[in-house]
N, C-alpha and C positions, 0 to 999 in steps of 0.2 A: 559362711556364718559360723560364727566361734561356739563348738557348745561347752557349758560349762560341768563341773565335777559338781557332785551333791554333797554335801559333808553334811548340813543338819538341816533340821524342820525350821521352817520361817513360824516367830512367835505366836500366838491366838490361834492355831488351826486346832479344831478339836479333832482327835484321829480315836476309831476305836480296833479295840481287839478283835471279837470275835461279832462280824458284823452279818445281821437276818435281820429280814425287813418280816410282819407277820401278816400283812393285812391286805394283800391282793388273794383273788380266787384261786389260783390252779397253783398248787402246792408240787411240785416234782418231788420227788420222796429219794431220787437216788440218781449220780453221773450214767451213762448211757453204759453196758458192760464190756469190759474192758478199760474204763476209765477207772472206776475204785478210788480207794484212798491211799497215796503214793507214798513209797518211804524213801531214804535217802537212797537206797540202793535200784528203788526204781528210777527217780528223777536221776539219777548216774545210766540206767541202761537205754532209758526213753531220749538221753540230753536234755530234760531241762535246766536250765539253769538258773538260780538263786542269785542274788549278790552276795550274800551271807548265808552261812551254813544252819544258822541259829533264825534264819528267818520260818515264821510261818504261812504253811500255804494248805489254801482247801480251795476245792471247786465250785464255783459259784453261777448264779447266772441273775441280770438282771429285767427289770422292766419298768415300763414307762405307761403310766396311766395318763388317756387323751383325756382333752379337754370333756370330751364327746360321751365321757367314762369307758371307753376300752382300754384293756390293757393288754398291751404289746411286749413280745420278749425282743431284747433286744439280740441280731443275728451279728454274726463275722458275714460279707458279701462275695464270699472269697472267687465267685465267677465274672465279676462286675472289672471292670479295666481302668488303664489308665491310674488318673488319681481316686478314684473312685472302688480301686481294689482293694479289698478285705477292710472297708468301711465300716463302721457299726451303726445301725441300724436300726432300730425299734421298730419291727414291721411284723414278725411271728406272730401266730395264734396258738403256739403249741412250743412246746424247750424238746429240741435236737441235737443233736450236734455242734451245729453250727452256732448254738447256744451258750455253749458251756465254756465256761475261761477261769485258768486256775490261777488266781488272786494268793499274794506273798502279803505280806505285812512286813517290812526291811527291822529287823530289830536294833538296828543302830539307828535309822533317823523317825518311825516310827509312820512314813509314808508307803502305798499300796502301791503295786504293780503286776499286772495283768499278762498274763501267755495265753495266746492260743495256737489251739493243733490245727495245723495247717490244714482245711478242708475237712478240718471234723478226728483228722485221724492223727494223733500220736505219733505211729510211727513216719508220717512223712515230715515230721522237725514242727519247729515252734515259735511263734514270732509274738514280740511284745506288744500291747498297746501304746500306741504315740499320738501323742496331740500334736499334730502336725501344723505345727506355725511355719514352714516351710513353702507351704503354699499359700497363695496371694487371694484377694479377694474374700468371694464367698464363700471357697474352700478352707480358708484360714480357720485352722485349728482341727482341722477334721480328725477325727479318731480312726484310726487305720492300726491294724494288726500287721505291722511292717515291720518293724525294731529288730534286730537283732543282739543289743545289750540295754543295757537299762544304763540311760541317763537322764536329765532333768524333763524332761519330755513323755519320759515313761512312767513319772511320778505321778501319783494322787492322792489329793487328799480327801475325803470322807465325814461330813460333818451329820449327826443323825437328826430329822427334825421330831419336835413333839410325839406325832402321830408315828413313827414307827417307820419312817422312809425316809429319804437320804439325799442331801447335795452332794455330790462330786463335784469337785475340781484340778484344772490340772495346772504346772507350776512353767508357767513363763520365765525365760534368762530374764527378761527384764524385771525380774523381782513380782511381776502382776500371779493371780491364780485364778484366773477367770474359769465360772462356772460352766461343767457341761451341762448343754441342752440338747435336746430333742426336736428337730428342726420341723415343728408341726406345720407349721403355713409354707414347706415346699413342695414341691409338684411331684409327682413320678417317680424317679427311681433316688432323689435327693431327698423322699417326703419321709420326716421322724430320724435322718442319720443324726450323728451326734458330734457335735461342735463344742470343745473347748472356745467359747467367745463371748457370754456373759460378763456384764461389770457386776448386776443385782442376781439375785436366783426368785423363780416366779413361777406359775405352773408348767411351764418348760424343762425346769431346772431338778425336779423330782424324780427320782426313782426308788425302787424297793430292789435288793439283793441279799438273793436266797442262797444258802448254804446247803 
């Protein structure tokens, strides 16, 4: 399967800047230490990588409020196998590690993209988020911390709603942006991962991401 080169934003996506959702309970106040706020000379000794030099990026982490009203942070699952490996997940009660993903804003097309540390930590290297249409079925579109470069698959886009929390979407070759969701109605170790596969966005479709 052919992937394709990103050059601009598909029309009508509303994209923002500096994106904090305010209105879930447990507030994180700061990245876990040793994480901090990175400059170029760190994302240079760490290897992260940017597409753009001009891009901006800060650490974030999100969550997903259940039908049920709990709200879950969503994790990296980075001990879980197969396709199933370093999945994301809405299933925390508490931001760790395994929590935390530093989010760019590309300043040429104006689309988000996601790294995280391998296992929580920095220095073992850094993989992007992918909305994996790769995989067939129920796994189709799964979000997995896989990537190794950012192409259309590792894009997202960001729309804020009314109350202060947020659609994501991620960007299909075939032109579609189907919404992430939060897979609430599956069982076990697939229950609240996150699936790029929405046509509509619905209480599935919502999250809040904290800075």
């Amino acid at each position: 399967m052919a992937r394709i080169a990103v050059v601009t934003v598909a029309a009508g996506v509303a994209l923002l800047g500096g994106v904090r959702a305010a209105s879930a309970e447990s507030i994180v106040s700061a990245p876990p230490t040793g994480y901090g706020t990175l400059s170029a000379a760190d994302h240079k000794r760490l290897g992260i990588r940017t597409v753009n030099q001009l891009d901006s990026c800060s650490w974030v982490y999100l969550a997903f409020r259940t039908p049920a009203g709990e709200t879950k942070y969503v994790s990296v699952e980075w001990k879980h196998t197969g396709n199933q490996h370093a999945m994301l997940r809405a299933r925390a009660d508490t931001v760790g590690k395994w929590e935390w993903l530093y989010r760019c804003r590309n300043s040429a097309t104006g689309a988000y993209y996601f790294q995280a540390p391998v296992e929580g930590e920095p220095s073992l290297g850094w993989r992007y988020v992918t909305a994996d249409f790769t995989l067939a079925g129920g796994d189709n579109g799964l979000l997995r911390a896989r990537g190794e470069k950012v192409d259309i698959y590792e894009l997202f886009f960001l729309t804020q709603l009314p109350d202060t929390w947020f659609n994501l979407q991620g960007w299909h070759e075939n032109g579609s942006r189907p919404y992430v969701a939060a897979e609430y109605g599956d069982t076990g170790e697939n229950h609240n991962r996150l699936r790029a596969r929405s046509g509509v966005a619905g209480a599935w479709e919502r999250f809040a991401i904290y800075s």
